[in-house]
C-alpha positions as CSV (number, residue, x, y, z in Angstrom):
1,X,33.0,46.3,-12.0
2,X,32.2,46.9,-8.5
3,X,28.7,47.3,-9.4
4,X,28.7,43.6,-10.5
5,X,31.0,42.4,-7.5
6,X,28.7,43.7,-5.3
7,X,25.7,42.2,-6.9
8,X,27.0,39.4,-7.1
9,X,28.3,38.5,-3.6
10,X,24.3,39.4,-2.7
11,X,23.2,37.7,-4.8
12,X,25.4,34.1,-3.6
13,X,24.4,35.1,0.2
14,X,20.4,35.4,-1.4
15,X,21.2,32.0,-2.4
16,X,22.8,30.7,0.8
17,X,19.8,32.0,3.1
18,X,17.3,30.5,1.0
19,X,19.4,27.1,0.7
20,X,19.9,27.2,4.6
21,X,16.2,28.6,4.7
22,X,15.0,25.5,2.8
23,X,17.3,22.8,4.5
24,X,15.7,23.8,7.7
25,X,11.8,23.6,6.7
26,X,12.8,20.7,5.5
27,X,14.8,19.3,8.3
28,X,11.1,20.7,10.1
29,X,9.1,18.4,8.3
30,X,11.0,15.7,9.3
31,X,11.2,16.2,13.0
32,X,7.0,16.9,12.8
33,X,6.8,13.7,11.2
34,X,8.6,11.8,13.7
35,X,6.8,13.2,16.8
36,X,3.6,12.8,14.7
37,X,4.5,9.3,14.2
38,X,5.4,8.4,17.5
39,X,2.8,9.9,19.1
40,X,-0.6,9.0,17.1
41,X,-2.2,5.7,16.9
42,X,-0.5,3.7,14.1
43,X,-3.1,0.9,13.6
44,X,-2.4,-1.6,10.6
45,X,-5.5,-4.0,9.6
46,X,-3.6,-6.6,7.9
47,X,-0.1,-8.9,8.8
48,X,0.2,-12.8,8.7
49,X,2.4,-13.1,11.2
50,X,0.8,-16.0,12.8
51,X,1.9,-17.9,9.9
52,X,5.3,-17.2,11.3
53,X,4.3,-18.2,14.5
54,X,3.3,-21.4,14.1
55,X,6.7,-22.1,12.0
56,X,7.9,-22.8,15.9
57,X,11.7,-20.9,15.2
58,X,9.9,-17.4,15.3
59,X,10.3,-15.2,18.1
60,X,8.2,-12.7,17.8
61,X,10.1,-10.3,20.3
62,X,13.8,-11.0,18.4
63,X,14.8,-8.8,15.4
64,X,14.1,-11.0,12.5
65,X,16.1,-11.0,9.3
66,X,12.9,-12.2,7.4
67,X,9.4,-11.4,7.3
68,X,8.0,-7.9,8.1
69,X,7.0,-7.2,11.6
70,X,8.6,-8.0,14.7
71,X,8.8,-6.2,18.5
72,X,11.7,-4.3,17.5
73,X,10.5,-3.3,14.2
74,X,7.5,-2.1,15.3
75,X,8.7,0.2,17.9
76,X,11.5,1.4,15.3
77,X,8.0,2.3,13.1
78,X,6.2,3.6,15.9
79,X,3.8,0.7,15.2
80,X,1.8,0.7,18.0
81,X,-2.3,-1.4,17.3
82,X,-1.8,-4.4,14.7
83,X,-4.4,-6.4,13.7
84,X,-2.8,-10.2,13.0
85,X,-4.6,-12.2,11.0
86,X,-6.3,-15.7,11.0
87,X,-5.8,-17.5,7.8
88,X,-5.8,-20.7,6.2
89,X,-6.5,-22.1,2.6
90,X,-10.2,-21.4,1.1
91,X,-9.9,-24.8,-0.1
92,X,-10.0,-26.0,3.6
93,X,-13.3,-26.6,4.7
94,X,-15.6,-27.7,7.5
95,X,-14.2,-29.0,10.9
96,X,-10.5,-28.7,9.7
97,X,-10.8,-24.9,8.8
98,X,-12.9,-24.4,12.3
99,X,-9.5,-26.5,14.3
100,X,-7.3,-24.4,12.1
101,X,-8.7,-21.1,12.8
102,X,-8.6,-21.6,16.3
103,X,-5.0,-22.8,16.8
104,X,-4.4,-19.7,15.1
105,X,-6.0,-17.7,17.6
106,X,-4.9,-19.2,20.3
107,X,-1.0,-19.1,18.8
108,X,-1.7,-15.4,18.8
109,X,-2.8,-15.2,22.6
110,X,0.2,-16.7,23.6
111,X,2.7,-14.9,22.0
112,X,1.0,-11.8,23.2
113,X,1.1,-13.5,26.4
114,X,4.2,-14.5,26.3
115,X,5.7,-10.8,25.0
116,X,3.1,-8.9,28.1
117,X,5.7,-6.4,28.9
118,X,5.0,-5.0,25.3
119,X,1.9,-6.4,24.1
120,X,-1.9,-6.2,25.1
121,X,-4.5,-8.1,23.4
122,X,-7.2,-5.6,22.4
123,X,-11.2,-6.2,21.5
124,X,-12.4,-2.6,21.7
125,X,-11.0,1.0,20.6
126,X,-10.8,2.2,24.2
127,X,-8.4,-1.0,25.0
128,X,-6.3,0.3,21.6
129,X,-6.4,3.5,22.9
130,X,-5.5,2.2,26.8
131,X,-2.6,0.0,25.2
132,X,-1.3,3.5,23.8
133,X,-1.2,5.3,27.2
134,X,0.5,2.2,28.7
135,X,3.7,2.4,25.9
136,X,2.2,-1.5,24.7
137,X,1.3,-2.1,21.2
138,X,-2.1,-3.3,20.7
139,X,-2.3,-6.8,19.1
140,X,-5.9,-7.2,17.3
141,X,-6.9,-10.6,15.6
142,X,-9.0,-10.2,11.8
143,X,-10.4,-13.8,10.5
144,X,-9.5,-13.7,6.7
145,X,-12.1,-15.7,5.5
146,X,-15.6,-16.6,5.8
147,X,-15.2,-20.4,5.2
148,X,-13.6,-20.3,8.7
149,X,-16.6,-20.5,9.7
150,X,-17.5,-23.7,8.8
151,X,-21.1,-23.0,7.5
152,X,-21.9,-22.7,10.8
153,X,-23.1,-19.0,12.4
154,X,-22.7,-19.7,15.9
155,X,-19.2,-20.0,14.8
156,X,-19.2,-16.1,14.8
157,X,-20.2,-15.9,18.1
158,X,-17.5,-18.3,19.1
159,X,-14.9,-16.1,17.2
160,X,-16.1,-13.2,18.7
161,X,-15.9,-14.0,21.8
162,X,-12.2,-15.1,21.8
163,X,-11.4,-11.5,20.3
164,X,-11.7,-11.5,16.7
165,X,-13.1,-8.2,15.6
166,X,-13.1,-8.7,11.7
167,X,-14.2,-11.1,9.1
168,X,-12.7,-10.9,5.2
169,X,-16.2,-12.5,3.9
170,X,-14.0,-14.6,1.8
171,X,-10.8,-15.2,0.3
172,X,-9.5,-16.2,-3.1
173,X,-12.0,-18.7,-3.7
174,X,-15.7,-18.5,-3.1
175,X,-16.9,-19.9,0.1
176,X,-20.5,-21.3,0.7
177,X,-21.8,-18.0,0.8
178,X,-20.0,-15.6,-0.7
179,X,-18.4,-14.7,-3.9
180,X,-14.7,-13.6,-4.1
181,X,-13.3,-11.3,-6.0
182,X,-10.4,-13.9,-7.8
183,X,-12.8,-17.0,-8.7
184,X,-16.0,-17.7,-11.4
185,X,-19.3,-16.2,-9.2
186,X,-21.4,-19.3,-8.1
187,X,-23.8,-17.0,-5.5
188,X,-24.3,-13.8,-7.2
189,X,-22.8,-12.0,-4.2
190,X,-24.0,-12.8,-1.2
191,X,-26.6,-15.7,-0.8
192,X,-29.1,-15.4,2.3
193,X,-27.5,-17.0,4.5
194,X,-24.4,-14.4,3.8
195,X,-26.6,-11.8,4.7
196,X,-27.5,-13.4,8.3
197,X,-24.1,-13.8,8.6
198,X,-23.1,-9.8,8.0
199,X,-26.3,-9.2,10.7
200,X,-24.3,-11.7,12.8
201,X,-21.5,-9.8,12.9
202,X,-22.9,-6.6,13.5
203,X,-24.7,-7.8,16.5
204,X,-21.0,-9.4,17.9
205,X,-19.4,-6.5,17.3
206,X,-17.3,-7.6,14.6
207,X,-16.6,-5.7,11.3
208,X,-17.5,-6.5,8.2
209,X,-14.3,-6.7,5.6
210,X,-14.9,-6.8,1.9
211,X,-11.3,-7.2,1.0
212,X,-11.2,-9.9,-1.7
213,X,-14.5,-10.5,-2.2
214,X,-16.5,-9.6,-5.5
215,X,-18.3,-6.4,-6.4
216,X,-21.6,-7.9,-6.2
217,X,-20.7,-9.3,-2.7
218,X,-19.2,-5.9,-2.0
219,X,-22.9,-3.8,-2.7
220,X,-24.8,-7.0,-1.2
221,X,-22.9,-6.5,2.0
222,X,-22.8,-2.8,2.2
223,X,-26.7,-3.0,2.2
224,X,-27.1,-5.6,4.6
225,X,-24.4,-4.4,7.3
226,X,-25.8,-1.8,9.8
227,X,-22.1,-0.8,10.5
228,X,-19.6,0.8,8.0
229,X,-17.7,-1.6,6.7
230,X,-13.7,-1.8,6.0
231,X,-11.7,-3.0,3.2
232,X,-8.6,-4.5,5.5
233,X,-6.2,-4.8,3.2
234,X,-7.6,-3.3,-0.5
235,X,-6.1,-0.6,-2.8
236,X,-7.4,1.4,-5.8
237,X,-8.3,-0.1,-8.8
238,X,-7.9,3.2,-10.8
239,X,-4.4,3.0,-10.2
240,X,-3.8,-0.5,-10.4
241,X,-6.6,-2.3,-12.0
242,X,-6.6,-5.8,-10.0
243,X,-9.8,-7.2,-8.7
244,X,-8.8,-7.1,-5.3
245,X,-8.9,-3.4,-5.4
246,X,-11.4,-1.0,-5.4
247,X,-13.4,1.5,-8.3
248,X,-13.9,4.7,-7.7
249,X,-17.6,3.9,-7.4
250,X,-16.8,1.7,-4.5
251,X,-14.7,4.0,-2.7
252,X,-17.6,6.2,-2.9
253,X,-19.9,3.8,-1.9
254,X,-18.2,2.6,1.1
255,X,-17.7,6.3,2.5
256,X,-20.8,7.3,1.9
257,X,-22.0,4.8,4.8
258,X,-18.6,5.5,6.9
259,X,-16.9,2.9,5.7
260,X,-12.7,2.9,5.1
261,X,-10.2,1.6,2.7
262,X,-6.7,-0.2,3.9
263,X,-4.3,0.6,1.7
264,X,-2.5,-2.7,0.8
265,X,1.5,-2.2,0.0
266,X,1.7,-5.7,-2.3
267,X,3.2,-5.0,-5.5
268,X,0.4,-5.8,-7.7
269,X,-2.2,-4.2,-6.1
270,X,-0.3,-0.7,-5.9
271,X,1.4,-0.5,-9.8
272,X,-0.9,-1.3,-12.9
273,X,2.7,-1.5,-15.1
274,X,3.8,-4.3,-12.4
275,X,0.3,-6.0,-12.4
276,X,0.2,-6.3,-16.2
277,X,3.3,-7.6,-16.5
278,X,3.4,-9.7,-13.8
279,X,-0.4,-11.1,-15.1
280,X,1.5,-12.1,-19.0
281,X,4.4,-13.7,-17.0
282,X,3.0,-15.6,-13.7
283,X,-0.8,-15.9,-14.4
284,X,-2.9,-14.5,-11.6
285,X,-2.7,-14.3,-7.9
286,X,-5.3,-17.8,-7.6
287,X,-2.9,-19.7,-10.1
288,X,0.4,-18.8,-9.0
289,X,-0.7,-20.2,-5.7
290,X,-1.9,-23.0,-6.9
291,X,1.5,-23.7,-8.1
292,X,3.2,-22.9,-4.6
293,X,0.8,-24.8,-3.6
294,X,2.1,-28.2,-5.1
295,X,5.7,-27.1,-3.9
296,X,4.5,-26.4,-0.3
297,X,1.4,-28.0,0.3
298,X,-0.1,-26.0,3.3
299,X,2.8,-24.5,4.7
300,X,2.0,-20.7,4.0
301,X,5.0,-19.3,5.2
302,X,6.7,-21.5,2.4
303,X,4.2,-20.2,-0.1
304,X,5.0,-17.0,0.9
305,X,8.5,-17.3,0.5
306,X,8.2,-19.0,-2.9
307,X,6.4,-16.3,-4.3
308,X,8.4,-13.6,-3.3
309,X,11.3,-15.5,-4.5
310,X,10.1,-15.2,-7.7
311,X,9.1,-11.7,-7.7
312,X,12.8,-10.5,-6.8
313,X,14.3,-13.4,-9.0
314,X,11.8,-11.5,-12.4
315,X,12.6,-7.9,-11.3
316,X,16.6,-9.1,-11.2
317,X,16.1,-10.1,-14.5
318,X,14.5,-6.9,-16.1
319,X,11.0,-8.5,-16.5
320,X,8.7,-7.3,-13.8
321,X,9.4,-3.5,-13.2
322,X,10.6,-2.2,-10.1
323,X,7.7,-0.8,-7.9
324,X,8.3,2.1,-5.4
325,X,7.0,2.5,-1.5
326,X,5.8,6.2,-2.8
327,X,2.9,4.3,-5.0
328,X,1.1,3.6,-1.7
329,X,1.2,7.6,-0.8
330,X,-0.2,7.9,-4.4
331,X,-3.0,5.3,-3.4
332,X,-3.9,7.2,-0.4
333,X,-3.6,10.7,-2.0
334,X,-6.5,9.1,-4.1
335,X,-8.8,8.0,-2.6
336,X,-8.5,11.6,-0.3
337,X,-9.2,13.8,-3.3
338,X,-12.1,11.1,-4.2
339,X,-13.8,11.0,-0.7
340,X,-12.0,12.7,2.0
341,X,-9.1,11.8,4.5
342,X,-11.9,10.1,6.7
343,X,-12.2,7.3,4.4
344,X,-8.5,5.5,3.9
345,X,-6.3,4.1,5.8
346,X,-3.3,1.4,5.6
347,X,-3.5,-2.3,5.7
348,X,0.1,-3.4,4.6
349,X,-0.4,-7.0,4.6
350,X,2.9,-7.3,6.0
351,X,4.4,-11.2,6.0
352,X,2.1,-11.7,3.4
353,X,3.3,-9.8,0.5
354,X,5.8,-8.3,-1.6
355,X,6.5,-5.0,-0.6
356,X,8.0,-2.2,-2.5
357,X,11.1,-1.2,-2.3
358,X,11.4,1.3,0.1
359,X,9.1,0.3,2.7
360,X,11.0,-3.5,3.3
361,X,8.9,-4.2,6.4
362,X,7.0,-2.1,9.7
363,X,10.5,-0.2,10.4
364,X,10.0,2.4,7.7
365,X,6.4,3.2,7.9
366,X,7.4,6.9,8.8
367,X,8.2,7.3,5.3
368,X,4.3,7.5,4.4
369,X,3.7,9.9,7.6
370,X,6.6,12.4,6.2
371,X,6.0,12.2,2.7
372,X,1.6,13.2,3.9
373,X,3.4,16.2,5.5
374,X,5.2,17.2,2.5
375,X,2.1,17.2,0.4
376,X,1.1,19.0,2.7
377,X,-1.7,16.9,4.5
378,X,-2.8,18.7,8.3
379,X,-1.3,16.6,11.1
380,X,-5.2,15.9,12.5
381,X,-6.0,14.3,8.7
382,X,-3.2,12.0,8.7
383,X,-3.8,10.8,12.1
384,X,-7.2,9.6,10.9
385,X,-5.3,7.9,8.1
386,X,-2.7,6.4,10.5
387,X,-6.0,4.8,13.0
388,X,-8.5,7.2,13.9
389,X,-10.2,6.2,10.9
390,X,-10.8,2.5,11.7
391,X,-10.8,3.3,15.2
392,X,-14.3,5.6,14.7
393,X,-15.6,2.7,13.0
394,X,-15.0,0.2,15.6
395,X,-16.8,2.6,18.0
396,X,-19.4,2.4,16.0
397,X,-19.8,-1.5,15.2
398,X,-19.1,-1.1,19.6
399,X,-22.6,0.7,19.9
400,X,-24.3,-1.0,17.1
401,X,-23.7,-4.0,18.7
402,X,-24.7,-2.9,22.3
403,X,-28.3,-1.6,20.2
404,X,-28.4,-5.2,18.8
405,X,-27.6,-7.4,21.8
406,X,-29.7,-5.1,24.0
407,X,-32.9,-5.4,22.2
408,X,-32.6,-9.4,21.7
């Protein structure tokens, strides 16, 4: 009887010391992942915030109780470079897209402006990386779009030079030289002009996004760009098979020049169960806004709210299922066994999505830096994932550029 006492109270203290043992690596993890967070380079390549912005009742710099990303947020995420993006309807053309785009950007300058003692405007990786040492976050501006352009390739000049370092080639709907990945092909990818357009932009300096647009577009543009390009806001189609995300092959392709992949947090893109039934139910992305579209006319941040109205209101009701923030770790923990942790990176597309539940807006992105650790990612790889990724690429459109302009 003794015998068994005694074995018994070792084996409960075994079981206390590995209990205690295991509460404290994993009470480890969590403290590595918070100074990791806080202290790398969190870039995101995707929000559309300035559609809040121009609503005239945001304050960027105030806690909001809507949307995704704010001042306070962002430094409660350890959110630190964001690229903001320019955005207006593909079915907006010419002149009007041109005066739209740029009271976009310039909405952007002043808020940054306006919020100096925590924001810096940024163009280059070493201003991202000067923005860091100073405590500021770094506001970037992305043009999602090529019709923005309005047909017109000294426009890409123009936008470079007031700071916009990327161009989505196009949106939902095809543009006038490019083919997107939600709409009936009219150029077969790029047309010619496209391609001058890509060379463009490598010679400004500004990188070359093939989020949204088709595959064909995709390959055309990836032979034509001298610089790796970026998918801004894309996820994996082998996980979720919409065709705003990418195949296997493209992943491939894209890292195989450099190139990286922005992990987008929207619903659809991150759960093939969600996007199926969400496809039977709603119709896809270009129809349902269509239908906002009638409700809201051009008011995006209305659209945006309409559609995630929805989205909640179908989930309530059992018909869409519920979609977890751990699906974009599972997104990223795929395309790293595919190509490498060089290649990925995230590009929420925060205020312009659903997001999953779990990751409600900027303030929880240390979720996906702890949950890395736990998997048991190094702490250098997932700081390429949080920016060093994109930020090696802009250093290289930087000097590409330089090349260009220097032999003109």
């Amino acid at each position: 009887m003794r015998r068994v006492f005694a074995f018994l109270c070792v084996s409960a203290c075994l079981c206390a010391s590995l209990f205690f043992a295991f509460s404290a690596s994993a009470d480890d993890i969590a403290e590595r992942a918070k100074k990791l967070q806080f202290s790398s380079i969190v870039l995101d390549t995707h929000a559309d915030t300035p559609q809040r912005m121009l609503t005239g009742n945001f304050d960027l710099g105030k806690r909001d109780k809507e949307g995704h990303v704010d001042i306070p947020r962002m430094r409660e995420g350890g959110l630190n470079a964001q690229f903001f993006s320019i955005f207006i309807s593909g079915r907006i053309l010419g002149p009007p897209a041109i005066q739209q785009a740029l009271d976009q950007i310039d909405i952007v300058r002043q808020n940054v402006q306006q919020h100096s003692k925590d924001l810096m405007l940024a163009t280059t990786a070493e201003e991202i990386r000067r923005a860091h040492a100073q405590g500021k976050i770094a506001i970037l501006m992305g043009m999602e779009g090529g019709h923005m352009i309005g047909n017109d390739i000294h426009m890409v000049r123009n936008y470079a030079r007031l700071g916009v370092r990327y161009m989505t080639l196009a949106h939902f709907y095809n543009d006038e030289w490019a083919d997107s990945s939600t709409d009936k092909p009219a150029h077969n990818g790029l047309t010619d002009f496209g391609k001058e357009v890509v060379r463009e932009m490598n010679r400004q300096g500004m990188l070359v996004d093939i989020s949204h647009v088709s595959d064909k577009t995709f390959y055309d543009a990836l032979e034509a760009s001298k610089v790796p390009l970026i998918a801004s806001h894309s996820s994996v189609r082998a996980i979720s098979n919409h065709p705003r995300n990418m195949s296997d092959d493209m992943i491939k392709a894209l890292a195989a020049k450099g190139g990286v992949i922005q992990i987008n947090y929207e619903r659809n893109y991150l759960s093939e169960e969600y996007r199926s039934a969400f496809a039977v139910i709603a119709g896809d992305v270009s129809r349902m806004e269509e239908k906002f579209k009638k409700e809201c006319g051009d008011d995006n941040v209305c659209i945006g709210k309409a559609e995630i109205k929805l989205t909640r209101d179908l989930t309530e009701a059992g018909k869409l299922p519920h979609v977890s923030w751990e699906k974009i770790v599972e997104h990223i923990d795929h395309v790293v066994k595919l190509v490498g942790p060089e290649h990925v990176g995230m590009g929420s597309d925060f205020d312009g999505a659903d997001m999953p539940e779990g990751l409600e807006d900027c303030s929880k992105l240390p979720k996906i830096t702890e949950a890395l650790l736990r998997k048991g990612y190094k702490e250098d790889d997932i700081r390429k994932i949080l920016g060093g990724n994109i930020l090696r690429v802009m250093e290289q459109s930087e000097k590409v550029s330089k090349e260009m302009q220097a032999t003109q």
